[in-house]
C-alpha positions in Angstrom: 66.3 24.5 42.3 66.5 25.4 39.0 70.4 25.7 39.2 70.3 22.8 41.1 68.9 20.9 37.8 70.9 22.1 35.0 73.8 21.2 37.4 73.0 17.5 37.7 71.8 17.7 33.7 75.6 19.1 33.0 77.2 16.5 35.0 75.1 13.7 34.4 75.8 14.2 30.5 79.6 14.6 31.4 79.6 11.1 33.5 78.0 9.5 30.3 80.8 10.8 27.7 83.4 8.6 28.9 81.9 5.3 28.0 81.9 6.8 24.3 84.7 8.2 24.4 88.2 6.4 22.6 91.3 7.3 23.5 94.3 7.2 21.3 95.7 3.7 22.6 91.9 2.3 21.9 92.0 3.5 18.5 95.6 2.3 18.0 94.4 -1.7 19.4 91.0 -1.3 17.2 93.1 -0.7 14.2 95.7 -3.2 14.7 93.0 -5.8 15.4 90.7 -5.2 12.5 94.1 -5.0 10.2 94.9 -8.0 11.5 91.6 -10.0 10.8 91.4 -7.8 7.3 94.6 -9.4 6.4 93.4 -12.8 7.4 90.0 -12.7 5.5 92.4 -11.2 2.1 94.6 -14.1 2.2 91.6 -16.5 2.5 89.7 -14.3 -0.5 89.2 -17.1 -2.9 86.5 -14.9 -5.2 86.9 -11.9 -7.1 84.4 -10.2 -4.8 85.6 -11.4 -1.8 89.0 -9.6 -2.4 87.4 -6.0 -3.8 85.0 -6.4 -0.6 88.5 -6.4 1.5 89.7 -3.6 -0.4 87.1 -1.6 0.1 87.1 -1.9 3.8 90.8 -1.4 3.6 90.2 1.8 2.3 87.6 2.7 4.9 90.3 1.8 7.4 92.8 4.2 5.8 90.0 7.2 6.8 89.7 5.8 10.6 93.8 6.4 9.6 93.3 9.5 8.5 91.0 10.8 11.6 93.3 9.2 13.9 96.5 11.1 12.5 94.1 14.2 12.6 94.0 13.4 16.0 90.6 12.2 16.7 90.6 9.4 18.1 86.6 9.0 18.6 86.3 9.2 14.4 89.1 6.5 14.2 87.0 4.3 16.6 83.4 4.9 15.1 85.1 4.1 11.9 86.8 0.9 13.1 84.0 -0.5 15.0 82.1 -0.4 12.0 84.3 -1.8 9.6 84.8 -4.7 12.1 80.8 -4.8 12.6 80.0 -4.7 8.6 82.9 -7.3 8.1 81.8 -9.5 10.8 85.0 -9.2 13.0 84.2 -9.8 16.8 86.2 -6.7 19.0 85.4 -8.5 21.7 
């Protein structure tokens, strides 16, 4: 019985993994979409702020860059999805 529970514990954990996981292609899309928008909101910067604000996001891209060249893709996504989240860009 016991056996019988660490089994469904190990598989239930391995079932959940996917919907976390990000594979290179996802990381490749999220960084070409949250370029994209990046390079929209710096051409429409009309403040001082509002440009550093893009660099400084650009720059967190460049480490979701870095992961993604290291080859992990999760990093690249987590990094990403939160540049899109704290710059208001919908992934969806």
């Amino acid at each position: 019985m016991k056996n019988l529970i660490i089994s469904l514990g190990a598989l239930l954990a391995l079932s959940a993994a996917p919907a976390y996981a990000c594979d290179q292609q996802e990381a490749v899309d999220l960084m070409v979409k949250v370029s994209t928008a990046l390079g929209e909101k710096a051409a429409a910067a009309t403040t001082e702020e509002d440009s550093q604000r893009v660099v400084a996001a650009n720059g967190r891209m460049n480490e979701g860059g870095e992961a993604l060249a290291a080859g992990n893709p999760d990093k690249a996504c987590e990094i990403y999805r939160a540049v899109a989240k704290d710059e208001g860009i919908p992934l969806e």
